[in-house]
C-alpha positions as CSV (number, residue, x, y, z in Angstrom):
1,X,-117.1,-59.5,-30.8
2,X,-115.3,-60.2,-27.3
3,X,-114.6,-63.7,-28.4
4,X,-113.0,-62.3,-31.4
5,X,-110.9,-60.1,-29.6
6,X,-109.9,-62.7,-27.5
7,X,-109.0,-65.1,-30.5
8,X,-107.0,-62.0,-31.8
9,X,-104.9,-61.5,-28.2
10,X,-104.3,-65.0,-27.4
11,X,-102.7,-65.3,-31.5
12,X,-100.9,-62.3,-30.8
13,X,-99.7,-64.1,-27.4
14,X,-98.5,-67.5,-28.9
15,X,-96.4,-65.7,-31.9
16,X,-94.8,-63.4,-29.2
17,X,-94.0,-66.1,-27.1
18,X,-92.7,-68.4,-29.9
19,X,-90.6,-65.8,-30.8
20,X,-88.9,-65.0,-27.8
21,X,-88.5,-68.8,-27.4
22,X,-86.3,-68.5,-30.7
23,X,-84.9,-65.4,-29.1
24,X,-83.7,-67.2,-26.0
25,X,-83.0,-70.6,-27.8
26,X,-80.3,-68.5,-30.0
27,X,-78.0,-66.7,-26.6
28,X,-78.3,-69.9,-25.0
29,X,-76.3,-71.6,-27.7
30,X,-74.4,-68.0,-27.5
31,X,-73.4,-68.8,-24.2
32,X,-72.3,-71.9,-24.1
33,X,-70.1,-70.8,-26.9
34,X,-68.7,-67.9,-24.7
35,X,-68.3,-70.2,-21.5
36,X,-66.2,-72.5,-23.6
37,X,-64.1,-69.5,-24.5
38,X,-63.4,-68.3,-21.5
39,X,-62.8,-71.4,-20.1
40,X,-60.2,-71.8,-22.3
41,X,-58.6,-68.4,-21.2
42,X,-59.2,-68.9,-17.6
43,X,-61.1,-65.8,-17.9
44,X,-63.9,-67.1,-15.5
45,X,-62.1,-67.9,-13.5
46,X,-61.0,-64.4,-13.4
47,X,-64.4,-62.7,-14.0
48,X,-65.3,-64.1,-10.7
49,X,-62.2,-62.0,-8.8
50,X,-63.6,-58.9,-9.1
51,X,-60.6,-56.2,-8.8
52,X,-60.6,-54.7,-5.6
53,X,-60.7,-50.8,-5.7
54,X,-62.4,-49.0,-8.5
55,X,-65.4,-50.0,-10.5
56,X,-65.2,-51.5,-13.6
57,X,-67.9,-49.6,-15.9
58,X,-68.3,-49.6,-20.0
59,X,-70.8,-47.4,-21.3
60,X,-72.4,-48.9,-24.7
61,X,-73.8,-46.0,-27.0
62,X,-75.1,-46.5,-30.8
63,X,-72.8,-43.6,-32.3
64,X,-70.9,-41.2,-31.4
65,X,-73.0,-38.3,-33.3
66,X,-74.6,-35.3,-31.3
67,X,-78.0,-35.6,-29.5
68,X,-79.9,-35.7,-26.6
69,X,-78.5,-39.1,-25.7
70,X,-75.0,-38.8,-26.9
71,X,-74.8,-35.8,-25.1
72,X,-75.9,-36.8,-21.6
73,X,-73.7,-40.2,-21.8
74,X,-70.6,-38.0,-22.3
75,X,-71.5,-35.7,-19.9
76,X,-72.3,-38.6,-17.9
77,X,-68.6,-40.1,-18.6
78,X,-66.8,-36.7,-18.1
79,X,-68.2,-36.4,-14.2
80,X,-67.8,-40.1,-12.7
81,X,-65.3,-40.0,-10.7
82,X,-62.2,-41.3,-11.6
83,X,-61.2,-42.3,-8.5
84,X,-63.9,-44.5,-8.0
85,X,-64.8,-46.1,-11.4
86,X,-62.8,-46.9,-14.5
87,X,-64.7,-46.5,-17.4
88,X,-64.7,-47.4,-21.3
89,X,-66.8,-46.7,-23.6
90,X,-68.1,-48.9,-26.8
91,X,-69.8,-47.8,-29.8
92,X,-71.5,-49.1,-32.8
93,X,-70.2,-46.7,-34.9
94,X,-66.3,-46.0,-35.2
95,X,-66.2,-42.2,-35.8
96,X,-68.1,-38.8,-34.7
97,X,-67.9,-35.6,-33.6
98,X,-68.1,-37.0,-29.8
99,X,-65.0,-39.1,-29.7
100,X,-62.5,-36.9,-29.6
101,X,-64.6,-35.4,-26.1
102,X,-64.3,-39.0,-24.4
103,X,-60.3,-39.4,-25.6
104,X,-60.1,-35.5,-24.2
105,X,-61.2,-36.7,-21.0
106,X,-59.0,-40.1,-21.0
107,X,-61.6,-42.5,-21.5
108,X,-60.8,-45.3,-23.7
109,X,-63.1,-45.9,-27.1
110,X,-64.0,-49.5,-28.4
111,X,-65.7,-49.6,-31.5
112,X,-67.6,-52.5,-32.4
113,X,-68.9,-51.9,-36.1
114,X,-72.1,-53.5,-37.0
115,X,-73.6,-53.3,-40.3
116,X,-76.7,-54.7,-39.2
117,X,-78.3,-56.0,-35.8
118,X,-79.0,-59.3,-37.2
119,X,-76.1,-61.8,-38.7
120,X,-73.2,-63.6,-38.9
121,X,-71.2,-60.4,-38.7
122,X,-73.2,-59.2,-35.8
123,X,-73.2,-62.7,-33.8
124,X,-69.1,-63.0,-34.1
125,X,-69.1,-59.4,-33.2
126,X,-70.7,-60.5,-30.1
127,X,-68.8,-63.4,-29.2
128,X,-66.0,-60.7,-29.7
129,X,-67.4,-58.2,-26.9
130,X,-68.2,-61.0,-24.7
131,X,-64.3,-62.0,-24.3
132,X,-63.5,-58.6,-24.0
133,X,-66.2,-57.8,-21.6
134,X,-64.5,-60.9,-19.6
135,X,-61.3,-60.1,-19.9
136,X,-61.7,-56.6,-18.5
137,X,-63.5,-58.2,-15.2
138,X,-66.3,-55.6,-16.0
139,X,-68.8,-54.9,-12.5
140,X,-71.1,-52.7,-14.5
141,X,-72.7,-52.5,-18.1
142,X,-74.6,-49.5,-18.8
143,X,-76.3,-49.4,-22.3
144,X,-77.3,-45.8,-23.3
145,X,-79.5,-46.2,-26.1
146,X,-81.9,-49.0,-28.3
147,X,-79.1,-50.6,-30.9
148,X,-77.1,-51.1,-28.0
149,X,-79.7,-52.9,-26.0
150,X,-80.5,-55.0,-28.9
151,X,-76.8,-56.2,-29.7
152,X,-74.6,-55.8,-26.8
153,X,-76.6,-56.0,-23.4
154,X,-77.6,-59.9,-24.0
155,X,-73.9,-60.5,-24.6
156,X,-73.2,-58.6,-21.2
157,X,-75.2,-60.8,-19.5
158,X,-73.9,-64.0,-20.9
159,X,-70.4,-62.8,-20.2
160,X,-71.5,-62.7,-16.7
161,X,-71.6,-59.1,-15.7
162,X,-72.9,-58.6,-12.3
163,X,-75.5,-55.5,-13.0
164,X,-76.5,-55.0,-16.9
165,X,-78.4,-51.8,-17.3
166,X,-80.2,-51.2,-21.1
167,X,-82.0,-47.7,-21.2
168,X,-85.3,-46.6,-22.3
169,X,-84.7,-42.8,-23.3
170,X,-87.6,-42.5,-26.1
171,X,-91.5,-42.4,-25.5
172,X,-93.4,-43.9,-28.6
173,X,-92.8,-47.7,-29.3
174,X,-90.3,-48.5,-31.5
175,X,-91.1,-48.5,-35.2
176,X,-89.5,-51.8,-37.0
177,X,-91.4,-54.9,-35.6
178,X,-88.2,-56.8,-35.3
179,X,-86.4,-54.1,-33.1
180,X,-89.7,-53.6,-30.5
181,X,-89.4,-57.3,-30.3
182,X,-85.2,-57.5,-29.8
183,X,-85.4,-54.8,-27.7
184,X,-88.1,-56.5,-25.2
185,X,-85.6,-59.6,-25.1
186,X,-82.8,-57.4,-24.4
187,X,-85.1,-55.8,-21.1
188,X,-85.0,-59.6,-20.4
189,X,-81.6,-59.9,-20.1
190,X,-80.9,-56.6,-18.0
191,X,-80.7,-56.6,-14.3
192,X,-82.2,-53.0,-14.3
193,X,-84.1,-51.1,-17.3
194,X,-83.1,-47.4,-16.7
195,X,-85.6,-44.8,-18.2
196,X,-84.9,-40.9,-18.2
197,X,-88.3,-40.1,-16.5
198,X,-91.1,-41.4,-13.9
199,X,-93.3,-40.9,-17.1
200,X,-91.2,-43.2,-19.6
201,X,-90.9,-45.3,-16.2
202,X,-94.5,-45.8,-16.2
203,X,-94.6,-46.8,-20.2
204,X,-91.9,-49.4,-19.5
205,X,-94.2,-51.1,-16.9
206,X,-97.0,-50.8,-18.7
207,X,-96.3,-51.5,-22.5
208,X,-93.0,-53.4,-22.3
209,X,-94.4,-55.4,-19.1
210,X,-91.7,-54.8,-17.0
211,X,-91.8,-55.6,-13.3
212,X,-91.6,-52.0,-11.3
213,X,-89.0,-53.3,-9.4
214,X,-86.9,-53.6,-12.3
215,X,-87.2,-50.6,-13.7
216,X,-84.9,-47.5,-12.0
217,X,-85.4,-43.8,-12.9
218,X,-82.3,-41.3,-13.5
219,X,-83.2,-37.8,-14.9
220,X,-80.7,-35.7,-17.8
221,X,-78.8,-33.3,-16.1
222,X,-77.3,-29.9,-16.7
223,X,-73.9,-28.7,-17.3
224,X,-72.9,-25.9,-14.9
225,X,-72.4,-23.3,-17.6
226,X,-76.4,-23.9,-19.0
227,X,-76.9,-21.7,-15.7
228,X,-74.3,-19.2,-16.8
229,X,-75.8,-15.9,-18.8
230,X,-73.6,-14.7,-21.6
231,X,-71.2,-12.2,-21.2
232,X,-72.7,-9.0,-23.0
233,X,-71.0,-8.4,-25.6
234,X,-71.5,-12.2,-26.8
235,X,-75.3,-11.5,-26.0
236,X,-75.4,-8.2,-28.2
237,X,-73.3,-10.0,-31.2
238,X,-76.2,-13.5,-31.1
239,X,-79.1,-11.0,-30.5
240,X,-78.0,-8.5,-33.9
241,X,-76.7,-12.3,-35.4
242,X,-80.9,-13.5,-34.9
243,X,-82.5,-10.4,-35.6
244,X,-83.6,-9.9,-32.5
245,X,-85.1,-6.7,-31.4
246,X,-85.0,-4.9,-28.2
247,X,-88.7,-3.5,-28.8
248,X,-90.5,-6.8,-29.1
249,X,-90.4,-9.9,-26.8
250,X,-88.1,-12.9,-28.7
251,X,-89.7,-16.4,-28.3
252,X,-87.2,-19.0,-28.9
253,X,-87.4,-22.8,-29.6
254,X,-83.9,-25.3,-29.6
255,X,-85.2,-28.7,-30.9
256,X,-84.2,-30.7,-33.8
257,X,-86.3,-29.7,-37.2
258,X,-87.8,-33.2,-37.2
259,X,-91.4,-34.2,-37.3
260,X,-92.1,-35.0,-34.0
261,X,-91.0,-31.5,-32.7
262,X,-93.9,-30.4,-34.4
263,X,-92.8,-26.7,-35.1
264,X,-95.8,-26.3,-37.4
265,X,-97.6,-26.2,-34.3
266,X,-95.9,-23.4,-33.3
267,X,-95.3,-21.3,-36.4
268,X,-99.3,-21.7,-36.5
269,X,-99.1,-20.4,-33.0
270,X,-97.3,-17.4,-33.8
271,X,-99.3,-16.5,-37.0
272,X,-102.1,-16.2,-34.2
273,X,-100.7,-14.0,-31.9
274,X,-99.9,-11.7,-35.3
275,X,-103.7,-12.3,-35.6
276,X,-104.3,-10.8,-32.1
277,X,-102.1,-7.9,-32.8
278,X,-99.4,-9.3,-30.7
279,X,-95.3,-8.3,-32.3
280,X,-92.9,-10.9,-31.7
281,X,-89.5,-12.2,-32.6
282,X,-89.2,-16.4,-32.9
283,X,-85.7,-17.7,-33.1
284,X,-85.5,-21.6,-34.3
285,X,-82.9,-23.0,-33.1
286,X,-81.3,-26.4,-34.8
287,X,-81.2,-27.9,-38.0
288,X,-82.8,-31.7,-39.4
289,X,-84.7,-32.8,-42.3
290,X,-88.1,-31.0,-42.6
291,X,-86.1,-27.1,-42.8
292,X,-87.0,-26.7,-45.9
293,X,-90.7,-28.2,-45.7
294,X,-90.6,-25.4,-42.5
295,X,-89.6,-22.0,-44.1
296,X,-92.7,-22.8,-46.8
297,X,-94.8,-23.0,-43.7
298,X,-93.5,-19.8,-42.5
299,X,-93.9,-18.5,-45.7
300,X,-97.8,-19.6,-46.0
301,X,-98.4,-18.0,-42.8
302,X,-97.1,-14.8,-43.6
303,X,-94.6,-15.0,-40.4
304,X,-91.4,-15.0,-42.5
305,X,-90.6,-11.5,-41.6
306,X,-91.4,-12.1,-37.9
307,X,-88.7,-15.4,-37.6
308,X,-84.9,-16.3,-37.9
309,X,-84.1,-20.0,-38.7
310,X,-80.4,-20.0,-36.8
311,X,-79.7,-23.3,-37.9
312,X,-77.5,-25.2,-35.3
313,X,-75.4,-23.2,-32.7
314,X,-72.7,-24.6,-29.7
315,X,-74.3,-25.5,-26.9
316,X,-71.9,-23.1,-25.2
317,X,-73.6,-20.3,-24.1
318,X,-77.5,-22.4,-23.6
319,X,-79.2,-20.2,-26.1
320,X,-82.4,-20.1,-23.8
321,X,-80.6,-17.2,-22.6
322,X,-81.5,-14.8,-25.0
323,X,-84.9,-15.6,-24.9
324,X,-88.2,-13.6,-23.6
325,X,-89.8,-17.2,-23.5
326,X,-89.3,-20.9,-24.4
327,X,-91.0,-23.4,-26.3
328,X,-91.5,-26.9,-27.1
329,X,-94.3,-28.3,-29.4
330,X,-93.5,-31.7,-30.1
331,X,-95.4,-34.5,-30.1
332,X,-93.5,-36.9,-28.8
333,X,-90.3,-36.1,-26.0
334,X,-89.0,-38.7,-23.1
335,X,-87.3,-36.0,-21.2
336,X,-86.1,-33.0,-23.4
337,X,-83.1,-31.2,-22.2
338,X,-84.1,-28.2,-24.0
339,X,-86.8,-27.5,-21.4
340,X,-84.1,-28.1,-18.5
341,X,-81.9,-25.6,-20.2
342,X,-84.3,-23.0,-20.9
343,X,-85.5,-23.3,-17.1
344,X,-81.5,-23.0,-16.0
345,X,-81.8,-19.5,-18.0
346,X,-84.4,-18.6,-16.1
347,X,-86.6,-18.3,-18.5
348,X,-90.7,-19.7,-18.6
349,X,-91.7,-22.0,-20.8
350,X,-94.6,-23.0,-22.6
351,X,-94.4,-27.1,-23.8
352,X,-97.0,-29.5,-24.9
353,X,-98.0,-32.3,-22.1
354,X,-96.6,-35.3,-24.1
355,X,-94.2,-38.4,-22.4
356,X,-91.6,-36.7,-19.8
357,X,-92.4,-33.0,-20.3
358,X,-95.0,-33.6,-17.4
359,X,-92.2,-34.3,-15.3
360,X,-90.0,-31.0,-16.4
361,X,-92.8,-28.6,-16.2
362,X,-94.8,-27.6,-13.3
363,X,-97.5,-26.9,-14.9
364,X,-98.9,-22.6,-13.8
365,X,-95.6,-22.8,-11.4
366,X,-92.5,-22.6,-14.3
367,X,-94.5,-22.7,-17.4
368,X,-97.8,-23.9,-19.5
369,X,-98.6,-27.3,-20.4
370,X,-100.7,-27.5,-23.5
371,X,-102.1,-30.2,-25.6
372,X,-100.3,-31.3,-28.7
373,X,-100.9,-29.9,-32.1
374,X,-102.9,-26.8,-30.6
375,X,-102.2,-24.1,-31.6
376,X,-104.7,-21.9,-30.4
377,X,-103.7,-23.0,-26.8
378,X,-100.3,-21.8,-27.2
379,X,-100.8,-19.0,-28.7
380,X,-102.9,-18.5,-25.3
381,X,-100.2,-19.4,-22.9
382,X,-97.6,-17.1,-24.6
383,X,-99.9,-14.2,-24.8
384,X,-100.3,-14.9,-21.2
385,X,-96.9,-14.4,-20.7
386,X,-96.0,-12.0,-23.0
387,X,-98.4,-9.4,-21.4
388,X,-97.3,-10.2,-17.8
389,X,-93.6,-9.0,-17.0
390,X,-94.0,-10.1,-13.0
391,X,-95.3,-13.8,-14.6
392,X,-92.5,-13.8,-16.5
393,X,-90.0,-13.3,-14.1
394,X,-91.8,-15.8,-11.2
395,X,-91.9,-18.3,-13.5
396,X,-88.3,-18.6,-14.8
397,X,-87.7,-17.8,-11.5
398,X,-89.5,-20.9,-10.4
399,X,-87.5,-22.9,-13.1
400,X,-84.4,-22.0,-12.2
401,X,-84.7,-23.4,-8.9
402,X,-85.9,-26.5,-10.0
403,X,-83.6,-27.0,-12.6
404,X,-80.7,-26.1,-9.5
405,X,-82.9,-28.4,-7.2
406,X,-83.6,-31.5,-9.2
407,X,-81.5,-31.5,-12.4
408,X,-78.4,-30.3,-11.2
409,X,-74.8,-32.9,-12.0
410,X,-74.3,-33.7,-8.3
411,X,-77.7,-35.1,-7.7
412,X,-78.4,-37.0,-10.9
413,X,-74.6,-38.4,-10.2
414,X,-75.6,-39.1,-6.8
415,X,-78.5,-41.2,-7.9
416,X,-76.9,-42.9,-10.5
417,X,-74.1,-43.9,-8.2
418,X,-76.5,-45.4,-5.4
419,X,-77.8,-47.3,-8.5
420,X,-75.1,-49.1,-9.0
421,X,-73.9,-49.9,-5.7
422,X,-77.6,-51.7,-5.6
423,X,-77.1,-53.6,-8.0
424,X,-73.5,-54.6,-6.9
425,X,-74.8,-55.7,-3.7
426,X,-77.3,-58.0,-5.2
């Protein structure tokens, strides 16, 4: 059986490596196609004079839609200081509700439409973004998100970009063979693979195979106003709006209704504490493709009465706020800002211990960890908590601190700055 297995990895070896031969056989005709170009231009020549003063910086981002990682690199954009960098950003995707919030804060948007990561399209497209990335004498390319690793991060690096950063901000492996492997050539070609956690840090090392050294590790932050309650009479309106009431504790989750947010887990959760006697109000937060598959959940359970889908709401004020407690019950999460926001409301949460939520939660210090798709072990934790005011209170107290302490602009800014000063002085 060991021989077998053995046959089995070194066949899975020998196709890998053949393929990334193909891979690498493909940019190197790429670059000798860009170094002709820019010789032409001169623009070597003048990629080689850096300009003196600020830093050159171009953020690369799939789409300019709102999530988790659209909404950090914006955030991101909005904060460096524009004294010391000059930034542009490039997208995949010509239009979204984001791009009017980089133009409001005077950075400049490049789209470079792709209908597909592999093609003749897609390979002129890239030529095209390596003359521009020339031209501009860019210091630093930071790549947000996977479709930008794929297409533009190689082309950084054969435009001769001094640091090339791709990202790793998910936690399972890519689904579609062809993207895991594109994306691992792509790690190749970065100076430094950035990941959102120590946890998805570790699963770069591991399962990509990339060296520690390589790998650098800058957490989400918060905006200053997730810290900020609501004024009252904007609490009083939400609480009526979610059919909140004052006699019962309100348990609150902000996720995506997706199917690796898992909220089954926690509907079934819920239904338990009815079990147990326990009256509560759950507020879901966000919208996504299983709503529909989730209200005849609810309505199986019997927990319809006890729950108010709110469907998606402005970030602005974090609706943690107006929560008793906080959940997450996915089954998969890199680093959720939902859990950072819920601990800048002060709030306790309960989360399952998947991927980066190990390295939001202190585990019996700001809230529970519980296994995935357990419902009976949530429904634990928040009975815990909802009969224990004083737990309550220490542990959002707890959060709050941490969130101030670890997750707060300035640091995270701070960090990413000294990251890129390394790799300039490389």
């Amino acid at each position: 059986m060991s021989q077998i297995r053995s046959r089995e990895c070194e066949s899975q070896r020998s196709f890998w490596t053949a393929e990334l031969e193909s891979f690498d056989s493909i940019y190197s005709g790429a670059a000798e196609s860009v170094a002709s170009i820019a010789l032409e231009e001169n623009l070597l020549q003048a990629n080689s004079a850096r300009r003196r003063g600020r830093i050159r910086v171009i953020f690369s981002i799939d789409n300019l839609g709102i999530g988790g990682t659209e909404l950090n690199a914006v955030r991101t954009a909005e904060r460096l200081d524009p004294d010391r960098y000059q930034l542009t950003l490039i997208t995949l995707k010509e239009s979204g509700p984001m791009r009017g919030r980089y133009e409001r804060a005077g950075i400049e948007v490049v789209p470079f439409p792709l209908t597909t990561l592999f093609g003749p399209g897609t390979f002129r497209q890239g030529l095209r973004l390596a003359r521009f990335l020339a031209r501009e004498r860019v210091d630093v390319f930071h790549s947000h998100d996977v479709y930008s690793n794929i297409f533009a991060v190689p082309w950084a690096r054969i435009a001769g970009v001094p640091a090339v950063i791709a990202s790793r901000r998910w936690w399972h492996s890519l689904p579609r063979r062809a993207h895991r492997l594109a994306n691992s050539v792509a790690y190749r070609f970065a100076h430094c693979v950035l990941a959102n956690s120590p946890a998805v840090a570790r699963s770069v090392e591991e399962s990509e195979g990339v060296r520690r050294q390589k790998i650098g590790v800058v957490y989400n932050f918060l905006d200053d106003d997730a810290f900020e309650r609501p004024e009252q009479a904007r609490y009083d309106v939400l609480r009526r709006h979610w059919r909140c009431d004052d006699r019962v504790l309100t348990i609150g989750i902000v996720a995506r209704l997706s199917v690796e947010k898992d909220h089954g887990t926690l509907f079934r959760a819920i239904a338990e504490l009815r079990r147990r006697g326990r009256a509560v109000r759950l507020v879901v937060v966000g919208d996504g493709p299983e709503r529909a598959e989730l209200e005849v959940v609810a309505r199986e359970l019997g927990i319809g009465d006890m729950m108010t889908f709110a469907g998606l709401c402005p970030p602005k004020p974090n609706p943690h706020h107006l929560f008793d407690v906080s959940v997450l019950s996915s089954t998969s999460e890199a680093f959720p800002n939902s859990l950072l926001e819920a601990m800048a409301a002060e709030k306790p949460v309960v989360a399952t211990r998947v991927g980066g939520t190990v390295d939001a939660v202190d585990d019996g210090i700001t809230g529970f960890l519980v296994p995935p798709r357990a419902p009976e072990a949530m429904a634990d934790a928040l009975e815990q908590l909802l009969a224990d005011r004083g737990l309550r209170s220490r542990l959002g107290e707890a959060g709050r601190e941490r969130a101030a302490s670890d997750f707060c602009a300035k640091k995270v800014l701070g960090t990413l700055d000294a990251l890129y000063q390394r790799l300039l002085a490389c």
